[in-house]
N, C-alpha and C positions, 0 to 999 in steps of 0.2 A: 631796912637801911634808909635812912634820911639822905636826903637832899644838902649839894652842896653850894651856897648860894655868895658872892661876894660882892661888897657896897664898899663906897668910901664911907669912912668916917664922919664925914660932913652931912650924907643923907643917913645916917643909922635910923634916922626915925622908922619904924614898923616892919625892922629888920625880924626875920621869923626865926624861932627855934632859939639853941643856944649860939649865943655870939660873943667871938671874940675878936678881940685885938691883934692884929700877926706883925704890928710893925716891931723894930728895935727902940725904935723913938717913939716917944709921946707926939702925939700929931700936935702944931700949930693949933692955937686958936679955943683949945676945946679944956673944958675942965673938966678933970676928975670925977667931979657930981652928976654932969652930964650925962654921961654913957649909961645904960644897963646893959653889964659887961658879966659873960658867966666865966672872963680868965682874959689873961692880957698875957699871950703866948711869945713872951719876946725871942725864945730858944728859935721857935722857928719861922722869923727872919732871917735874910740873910745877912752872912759874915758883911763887918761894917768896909772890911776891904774890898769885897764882891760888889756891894753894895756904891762905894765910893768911885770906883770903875765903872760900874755902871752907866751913874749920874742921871738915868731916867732916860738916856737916850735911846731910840727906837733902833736905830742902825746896829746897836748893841744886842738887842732882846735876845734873839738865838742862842748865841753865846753864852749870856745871862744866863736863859733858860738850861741851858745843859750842866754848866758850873753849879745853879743850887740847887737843881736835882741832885746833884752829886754831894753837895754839903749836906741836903735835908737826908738822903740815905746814908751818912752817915752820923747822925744822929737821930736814930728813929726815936730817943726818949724825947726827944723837942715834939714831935707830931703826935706819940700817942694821945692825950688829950683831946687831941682833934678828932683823930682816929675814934677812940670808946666816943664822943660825944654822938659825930654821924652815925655809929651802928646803931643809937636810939632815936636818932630823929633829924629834923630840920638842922643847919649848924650855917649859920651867917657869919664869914671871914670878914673883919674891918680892915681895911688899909687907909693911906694918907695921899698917896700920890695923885697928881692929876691925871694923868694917862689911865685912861680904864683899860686897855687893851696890852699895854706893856707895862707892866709890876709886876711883883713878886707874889703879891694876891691868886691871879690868874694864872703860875705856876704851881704856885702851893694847892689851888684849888685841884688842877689836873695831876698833879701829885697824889692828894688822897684820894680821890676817884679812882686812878690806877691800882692803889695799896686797898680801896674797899671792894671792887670789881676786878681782877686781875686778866678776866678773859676779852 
């Protein structure tokens, strides 16, 4: 089982393994050509309403975090991709936000951990 590892999009340089994109949006600033992208996973972002309530606020996280656990479980076809890529190897999630510590990255990530490791 690979490793689950997450960058903002802004450092992707010598990102390992397969990497993808988990935002909804295209990040600011960055073009198309740029990336070496093995999937641009928009399914599993969160809902742009979850998302919009949010707003990147820290005092929110918790909340956040439990709401798209609860959206990503129910749409497990969003995450497979992610899922089959980590059971072969390295898998680096891109995100866009500033905050390393509250996004949806850092959910997503402890997400598939829990779905690849269950105990």
């Amino acid at each position: 089982m690979g490793r689950i590892e997450i960058r903002r999009v802004y450092d992707a340089e010598g990102a390992e393994g397969a990497v993808f994109l988990v935002d909804r949006i295209w990040p600011r600033g960055i073009r198309k050509d740029d990336l070496r992208l093995d999937g641009w996973i928009r399914e599993a972002g969160p809902s742009t309403e979850l998302r919009r309530w949010f707003g990147h606020r820290a005092e929110r996280f918790p909340e956040f975090a439990d709401r798209y656990r609860r959206e990503l479980a129910e749409r497990p076809e969003a995450v497979r991709p992610l899922l089959e890529a980590a059971r072969e190897g390295p898998v680096t999630l891109l995100y866009s936000a500033k905050d390393t510590e509250h996004n949806q990255a850092v959910v997503l990530r402890d997400f598939l951990r829990d779905r690849l490791d269950p105990t």
